[in-house]
C-alpha positions as CSV (number, residue, x, y, z in Angstrom):
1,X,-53.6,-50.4,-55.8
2,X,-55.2,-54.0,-55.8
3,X,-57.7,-53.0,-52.4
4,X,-58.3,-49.8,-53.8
5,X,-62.4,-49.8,-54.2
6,X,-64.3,-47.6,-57.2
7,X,-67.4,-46.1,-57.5
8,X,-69.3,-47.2,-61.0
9,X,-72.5,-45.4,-60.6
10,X,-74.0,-46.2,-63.9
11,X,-74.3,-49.4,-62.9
12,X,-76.2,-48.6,-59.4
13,X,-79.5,-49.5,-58.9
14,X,-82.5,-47.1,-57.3
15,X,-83.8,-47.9,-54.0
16,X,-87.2,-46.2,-52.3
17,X,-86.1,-44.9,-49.2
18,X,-89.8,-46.4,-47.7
19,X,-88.8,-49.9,-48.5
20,X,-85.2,-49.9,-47.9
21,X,-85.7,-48.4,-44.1
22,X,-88.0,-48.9,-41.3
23,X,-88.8,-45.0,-40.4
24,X,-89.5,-42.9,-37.0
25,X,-89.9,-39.9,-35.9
26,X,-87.6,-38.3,-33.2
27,X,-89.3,-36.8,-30.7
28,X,-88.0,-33.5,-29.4
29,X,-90.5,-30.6,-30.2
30,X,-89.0,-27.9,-27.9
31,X,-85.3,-28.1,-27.3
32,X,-85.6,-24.9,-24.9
33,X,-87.3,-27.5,-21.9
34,X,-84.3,-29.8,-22.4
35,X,-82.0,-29.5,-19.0
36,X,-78.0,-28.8,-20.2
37,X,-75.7,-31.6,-19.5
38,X,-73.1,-34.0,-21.1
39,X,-75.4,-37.3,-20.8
40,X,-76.8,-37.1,-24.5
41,X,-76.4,-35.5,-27.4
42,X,-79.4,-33.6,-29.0
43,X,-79.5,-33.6,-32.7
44,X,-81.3,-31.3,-34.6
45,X,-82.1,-29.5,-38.4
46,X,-78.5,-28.7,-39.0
47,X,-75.5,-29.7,-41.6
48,X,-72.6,-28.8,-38.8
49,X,-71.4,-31.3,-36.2
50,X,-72.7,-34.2,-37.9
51,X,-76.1,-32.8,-36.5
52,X,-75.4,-32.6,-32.9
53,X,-76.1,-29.1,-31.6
54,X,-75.4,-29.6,-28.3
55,X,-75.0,-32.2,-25.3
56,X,-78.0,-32.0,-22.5
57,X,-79.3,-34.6,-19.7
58,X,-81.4,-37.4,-21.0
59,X,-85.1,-37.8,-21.3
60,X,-86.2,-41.0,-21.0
61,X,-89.5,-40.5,-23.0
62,X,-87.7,-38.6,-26.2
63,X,-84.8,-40.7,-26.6
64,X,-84.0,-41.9,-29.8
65,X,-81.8,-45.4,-30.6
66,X,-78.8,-44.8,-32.5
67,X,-77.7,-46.8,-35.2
68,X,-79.7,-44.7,-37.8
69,X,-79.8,-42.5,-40.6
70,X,-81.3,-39.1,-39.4
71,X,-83.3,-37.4,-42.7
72,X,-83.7,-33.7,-42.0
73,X,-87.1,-33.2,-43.1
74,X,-87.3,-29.1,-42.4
75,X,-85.0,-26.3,-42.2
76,X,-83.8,-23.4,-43.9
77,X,-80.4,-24.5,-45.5
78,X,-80.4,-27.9,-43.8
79,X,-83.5,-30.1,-45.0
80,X,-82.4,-32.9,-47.3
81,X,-79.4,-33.6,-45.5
82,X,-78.7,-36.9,-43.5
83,X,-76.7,-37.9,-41.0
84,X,-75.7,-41.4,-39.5
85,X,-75.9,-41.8,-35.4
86,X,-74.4,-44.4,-33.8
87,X,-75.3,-43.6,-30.2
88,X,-78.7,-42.7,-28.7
89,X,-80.0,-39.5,-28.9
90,X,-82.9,-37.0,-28.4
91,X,-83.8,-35.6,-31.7
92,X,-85.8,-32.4,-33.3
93,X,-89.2,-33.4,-34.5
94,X,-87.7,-32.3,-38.2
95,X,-85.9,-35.5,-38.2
96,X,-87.4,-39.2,-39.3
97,X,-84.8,-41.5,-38.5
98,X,-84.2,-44.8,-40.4
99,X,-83.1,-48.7,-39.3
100,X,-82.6,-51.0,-41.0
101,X,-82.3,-54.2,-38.6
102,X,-79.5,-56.4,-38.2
103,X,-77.7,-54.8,-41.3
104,X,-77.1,-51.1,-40.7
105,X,-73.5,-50.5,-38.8
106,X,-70.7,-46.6,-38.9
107,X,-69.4,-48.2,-42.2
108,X,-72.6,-48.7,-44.1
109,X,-74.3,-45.8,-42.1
110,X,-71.8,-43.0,-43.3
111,X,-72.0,-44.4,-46.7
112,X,-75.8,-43.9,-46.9
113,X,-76.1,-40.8,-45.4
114,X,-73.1,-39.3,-48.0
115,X,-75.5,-40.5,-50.6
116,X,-78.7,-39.4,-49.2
117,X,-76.9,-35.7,-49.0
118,X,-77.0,-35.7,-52.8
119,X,-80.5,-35.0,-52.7
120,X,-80.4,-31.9,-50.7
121,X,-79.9,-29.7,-53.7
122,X,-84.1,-30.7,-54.2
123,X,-85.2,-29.8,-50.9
124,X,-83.6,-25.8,-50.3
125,X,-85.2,-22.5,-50.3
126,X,-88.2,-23.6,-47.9
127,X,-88.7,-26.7,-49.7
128,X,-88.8,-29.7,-46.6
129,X,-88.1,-33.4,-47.5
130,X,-92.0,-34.0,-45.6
131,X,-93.7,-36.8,-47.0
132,X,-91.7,-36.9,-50.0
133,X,-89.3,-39.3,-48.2
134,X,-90.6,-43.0,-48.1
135,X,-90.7,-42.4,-52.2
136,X,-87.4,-40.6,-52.6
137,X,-84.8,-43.1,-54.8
138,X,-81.9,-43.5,-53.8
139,X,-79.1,-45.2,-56.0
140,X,-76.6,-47.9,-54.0
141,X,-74.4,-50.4,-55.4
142,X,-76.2,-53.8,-56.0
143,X,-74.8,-57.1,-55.2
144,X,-73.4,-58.7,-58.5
145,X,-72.2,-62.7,-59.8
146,X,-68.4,-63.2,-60.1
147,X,-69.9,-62.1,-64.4
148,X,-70.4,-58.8,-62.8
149,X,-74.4,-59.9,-63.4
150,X,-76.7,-58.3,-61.2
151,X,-78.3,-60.7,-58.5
152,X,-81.6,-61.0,-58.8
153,X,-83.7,-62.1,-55.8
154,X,-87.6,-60.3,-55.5
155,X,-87.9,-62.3,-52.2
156,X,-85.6,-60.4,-50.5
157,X,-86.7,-57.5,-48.5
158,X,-84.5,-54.6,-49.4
159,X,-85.2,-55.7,-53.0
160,X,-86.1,-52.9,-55.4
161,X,-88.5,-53.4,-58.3
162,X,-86.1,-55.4,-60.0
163,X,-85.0,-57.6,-57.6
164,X,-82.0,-56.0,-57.3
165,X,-80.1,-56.2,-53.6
166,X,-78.2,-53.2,-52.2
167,X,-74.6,-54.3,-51.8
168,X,-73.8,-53.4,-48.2
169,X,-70.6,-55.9,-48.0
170,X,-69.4,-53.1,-50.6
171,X,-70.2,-50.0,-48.9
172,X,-68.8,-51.1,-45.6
173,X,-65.7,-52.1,-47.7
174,X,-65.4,-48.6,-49.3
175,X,-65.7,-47.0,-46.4
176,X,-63.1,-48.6,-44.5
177,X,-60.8,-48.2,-47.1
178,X,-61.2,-44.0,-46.7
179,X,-59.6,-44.6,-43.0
180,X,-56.4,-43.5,-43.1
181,X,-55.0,-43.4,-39.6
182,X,-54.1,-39.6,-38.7
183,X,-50.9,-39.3,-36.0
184,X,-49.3,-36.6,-34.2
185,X,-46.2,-35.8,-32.4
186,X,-47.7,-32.4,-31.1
187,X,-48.8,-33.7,-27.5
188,X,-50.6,-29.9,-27.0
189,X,-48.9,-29.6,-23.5
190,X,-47.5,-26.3,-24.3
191,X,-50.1,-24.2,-25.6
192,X,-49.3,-20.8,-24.7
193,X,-52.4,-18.6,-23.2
194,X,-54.1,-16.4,-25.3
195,X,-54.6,-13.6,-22.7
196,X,-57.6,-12.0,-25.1
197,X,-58.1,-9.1,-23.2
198,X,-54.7,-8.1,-23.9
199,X,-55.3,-8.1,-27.9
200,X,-55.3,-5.0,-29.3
201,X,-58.7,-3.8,-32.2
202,X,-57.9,-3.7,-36.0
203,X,-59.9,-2.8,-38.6
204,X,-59.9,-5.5,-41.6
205,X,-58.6,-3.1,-43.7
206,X,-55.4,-2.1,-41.7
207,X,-54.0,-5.8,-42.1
208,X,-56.0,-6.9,-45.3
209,X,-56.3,-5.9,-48.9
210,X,-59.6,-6.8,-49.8
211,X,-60.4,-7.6,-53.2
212,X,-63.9,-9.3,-54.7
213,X,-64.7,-12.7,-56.6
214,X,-66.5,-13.0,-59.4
215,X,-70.0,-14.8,-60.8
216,X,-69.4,-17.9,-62.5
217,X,-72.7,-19.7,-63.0
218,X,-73.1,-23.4,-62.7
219,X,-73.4,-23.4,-66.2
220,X,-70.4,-21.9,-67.6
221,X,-68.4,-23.8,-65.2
222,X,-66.1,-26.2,-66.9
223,X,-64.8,-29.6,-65.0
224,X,-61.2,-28.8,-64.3
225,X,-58.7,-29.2,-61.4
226,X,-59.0,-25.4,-60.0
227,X,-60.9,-24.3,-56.6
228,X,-63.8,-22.8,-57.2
229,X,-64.9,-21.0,-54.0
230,X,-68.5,-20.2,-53.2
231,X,-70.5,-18.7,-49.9
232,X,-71.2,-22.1,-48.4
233,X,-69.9,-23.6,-44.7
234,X,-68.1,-26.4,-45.3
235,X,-65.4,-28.3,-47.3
236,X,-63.2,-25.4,-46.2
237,X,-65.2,-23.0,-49.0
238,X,-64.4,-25.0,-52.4
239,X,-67.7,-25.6,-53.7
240,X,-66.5,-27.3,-57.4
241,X,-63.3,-28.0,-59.1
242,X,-63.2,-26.5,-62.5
243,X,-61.5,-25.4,-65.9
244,X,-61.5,-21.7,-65.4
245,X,-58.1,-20.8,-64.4
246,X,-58.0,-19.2,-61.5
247,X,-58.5,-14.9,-60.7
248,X,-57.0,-15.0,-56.8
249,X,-53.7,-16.1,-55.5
250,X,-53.4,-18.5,-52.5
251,X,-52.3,-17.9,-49.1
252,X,-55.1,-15.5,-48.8
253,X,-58.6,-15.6,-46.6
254,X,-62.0,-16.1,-48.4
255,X,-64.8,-14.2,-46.6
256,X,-68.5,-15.1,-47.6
257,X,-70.2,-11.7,-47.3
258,X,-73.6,-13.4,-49.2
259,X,-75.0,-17.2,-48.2
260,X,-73.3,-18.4,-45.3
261,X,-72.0,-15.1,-44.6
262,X,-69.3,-14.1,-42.2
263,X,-67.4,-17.9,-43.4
264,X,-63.5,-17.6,-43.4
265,X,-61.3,-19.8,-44.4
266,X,-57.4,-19.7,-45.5
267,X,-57.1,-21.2,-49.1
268,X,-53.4,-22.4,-49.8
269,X,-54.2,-22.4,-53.4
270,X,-54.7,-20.2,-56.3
271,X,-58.8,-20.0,-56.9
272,X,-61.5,-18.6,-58.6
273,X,-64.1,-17.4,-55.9
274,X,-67.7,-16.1,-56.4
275,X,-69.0,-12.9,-56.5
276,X,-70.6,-13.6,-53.1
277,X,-67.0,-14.3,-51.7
278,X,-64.3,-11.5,-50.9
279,X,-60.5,-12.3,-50.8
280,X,-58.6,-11.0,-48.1
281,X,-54.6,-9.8,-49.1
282,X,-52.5,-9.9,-45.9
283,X,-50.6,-6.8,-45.9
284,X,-47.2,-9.2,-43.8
285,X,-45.1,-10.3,-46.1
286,X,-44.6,-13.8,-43.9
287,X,-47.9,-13.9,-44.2
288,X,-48.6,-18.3,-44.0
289,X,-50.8,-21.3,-42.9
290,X,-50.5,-21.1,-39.4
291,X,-51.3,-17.4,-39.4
292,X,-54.2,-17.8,-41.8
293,X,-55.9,-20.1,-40.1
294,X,-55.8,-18.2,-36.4
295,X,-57.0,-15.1,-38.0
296,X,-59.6,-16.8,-40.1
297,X,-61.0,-18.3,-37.0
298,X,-61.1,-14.3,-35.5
299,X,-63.2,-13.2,-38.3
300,X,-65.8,-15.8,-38.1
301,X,-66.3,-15.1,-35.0
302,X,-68.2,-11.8,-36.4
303,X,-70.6,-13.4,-38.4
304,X,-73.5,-13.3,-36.0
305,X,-73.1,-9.9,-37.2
306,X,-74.5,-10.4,-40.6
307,X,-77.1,-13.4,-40.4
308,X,-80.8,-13.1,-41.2
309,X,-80.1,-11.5,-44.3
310,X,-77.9,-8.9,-44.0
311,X,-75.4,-8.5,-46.0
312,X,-71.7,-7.9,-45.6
313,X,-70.7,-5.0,-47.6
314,X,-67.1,-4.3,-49.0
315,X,-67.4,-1.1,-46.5
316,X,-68.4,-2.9,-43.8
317,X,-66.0,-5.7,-44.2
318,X,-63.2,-3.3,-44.7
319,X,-64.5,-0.9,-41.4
320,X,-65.5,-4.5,-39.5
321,X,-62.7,-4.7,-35.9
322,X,-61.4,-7.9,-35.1
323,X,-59.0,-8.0,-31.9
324,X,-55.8,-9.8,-32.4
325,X,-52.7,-10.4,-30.2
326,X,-50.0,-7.5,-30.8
327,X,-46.5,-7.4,-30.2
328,X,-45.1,-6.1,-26.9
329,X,-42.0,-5.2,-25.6
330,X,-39.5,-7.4,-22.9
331,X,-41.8,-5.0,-20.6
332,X,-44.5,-6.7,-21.8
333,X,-45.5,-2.5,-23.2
334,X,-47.0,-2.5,-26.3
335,X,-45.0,-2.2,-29.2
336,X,-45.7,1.1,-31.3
337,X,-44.5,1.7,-34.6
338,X,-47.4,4.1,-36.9
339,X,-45.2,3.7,-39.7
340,X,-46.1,0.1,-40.2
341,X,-48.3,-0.6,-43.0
342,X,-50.1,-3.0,-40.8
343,X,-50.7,-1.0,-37.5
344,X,-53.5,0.0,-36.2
345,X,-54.6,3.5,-35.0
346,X,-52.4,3.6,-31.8
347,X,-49.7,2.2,-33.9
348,X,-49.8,-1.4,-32.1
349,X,-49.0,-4.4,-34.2
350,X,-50.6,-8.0,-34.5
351,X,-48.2,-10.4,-33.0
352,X,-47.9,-12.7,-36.3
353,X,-45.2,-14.8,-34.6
354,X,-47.7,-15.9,-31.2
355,X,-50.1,-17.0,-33.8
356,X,-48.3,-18.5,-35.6
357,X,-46.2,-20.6,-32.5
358,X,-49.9,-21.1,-31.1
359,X,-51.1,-22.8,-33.7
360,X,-47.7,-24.4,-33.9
361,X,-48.3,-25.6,-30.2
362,X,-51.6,-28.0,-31.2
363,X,-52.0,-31.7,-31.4
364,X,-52.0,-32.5,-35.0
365,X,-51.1,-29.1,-35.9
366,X,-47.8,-30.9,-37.7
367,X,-50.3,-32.3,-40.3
368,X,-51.5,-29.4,-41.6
């Protein structure tokens, strides 16, 4: 463990964001007169994809250089969130983007922009970053005497207050100790087809028992070693670790019905989930991973659905039809059987096994 790296905090110093960056604007105020294409990616106000929404043909005149922090300055659910880009871009107006010459690199980039997402919590409901950003703190590690004594030089320019120099020898060494190289012996030449219009429509209710979460404020959470599962779109749902013990089991499907509704994810462990947050019961016995994850993808693929406010409901999620592959016969006939507990009308049955084997069938699917 002698490389390992840690992260003391406390002993951090605070940075203005205006002194420790030089800052411009990106450019792109109408994404709708950018031509599709794969020559450039355009980045915009949102916390998926690293902030790439989609790739188009460049524009000379609202290119961005890479190499930066993007600071999301507006929008809903995504302002106070930063990104780093290492190539060129063309980038919504809601982003200022920040250099820092001859110093900035992926390393120290992704290590900023992780602590620069801290302060999106200040900056939600409506609230943009605006011109709150060149005097926004930011705490880094500072570069410190073989005592562990803080170095002190005020004629350095990234100095704070203090005199106190951001360590970015250390953050670049952090980060390259996260990289863990991920391998595969799942080459992907075998993926079988889906053949969607072959799938068979289920209600969420034939194959699912679905049960609800419940409130847990941030308050009477304790620090603990248990999932906690809220309505948000990423780290697979787990918004906090806590004490409470947990009140659903694992290998189920969390569903956000509230927040970032229509969010699925397969949670392997026992958790405590919100009361914005459903559990979904697979009614197959072999229900597992593999299966999980193919049907979670399904769902979300009905959350468009429920944006802009609208709820899920426990009806509606229960009455909501996802299509699913079913079993057929070695006439490639639908398999009926109404007495199954996880048929559908017509008495067709999802294929568990073809999801399974296709998700089976992916690079890196061994690693799951």
């Amino acid at each position: 463990m002698k490389n390992k790296v840690g992260l003391n905090t406390e002993i951090w110093g605070e940075f203005l964001i205006g002194k420790l960056y030089r800052l411009e604007s990106a450019k792109c105020s109408n994404a709708s007169l950018l031509d599709d294409g794969d020559e450039i990616n355009y980045v915009g106000a949102t916390i998926n994809n690293n902030g790439i929404i989609k790739s188009v043909k460049r524009a000379e005149a609202l290119i961005t250089s890479g190499n930066c922090v993007a600071f999301i300055l507006q929008g809903e659910g995504s302002a106070g969130y930063a990104t780093y880009q290492d190539k060129d871009f063309i980038g919504a107006t809601s982003l200022r983007c920040g250099y820092i010459d001859g110093v900035l690199n992926k390393n120290i980039g992704i290590f900023l922009a992780t602590c620069h997402c801290l302060e999106k919590a200040r900056y939600s409901f409506g609230r943009g970053w605006g011109n709150t950003l060149e005097s926004t703190i930011i705490k880094l590690p500072i570069k410190r005497d073989f005592r562990n004594n803080s170095i002190i030089d005020k004629t350095s320019k990234y100095a704070n207050s203090k005199g106190e120099i951001p360590d970015f020898e250390y953050m670049e060494k952090f980060i390259k100790m996260l990289y863990k190289p991920l391998n595969t012996k799942v080459k992907g030449d075998s993926i079988p087809a889906l053949n969607v219009e072959l799938w068979g429509e289920f209600f969420l209710k034939e194959i699912f028992e679905i049960k609800k979460g419940k409130r847990l404020t941030a308050e009477d959470q304790e620090d603990g070693s248990n999932n906690y599962v809220g309505a948000i779109d990423i780290n697979n749902g787990i918004a906090n670790k806590i004490n409470q013990a947990p009140i659903h089991k694992g290998n189920t499907i969390t569903l956000s019905y509230n927040g970032s509704v229509g969010e699925a994810f397969y949670q392997k462990d026992d958790y405590w989930a919100t009361d914005d947050v459903n559990a979904l019961y697979s009614k197959y016995e072999k229900f597992n991973s593999k299966i999980g994850m193919f049907i979670a993808t399904i769902i979300k693929q009905e959350k468009y659905k429920f944006s802009y406010g609208r709820k899920w409901t426990l009806e509606n999620m229960e009455n909501t039809i996802i299509k699913l592959p079913i079993k057929r016969d070695s006439n490639d006939n639908p398999t009926i059987d109404k007495s199954c507990q996880y048929a559908n009308a017509l008495g067709q049955i999802p294929d568990f096994d073809f999801m399974e084997r296709f998700i089976n069938s992916l690079p890196y699917s061994d690693r799951i």
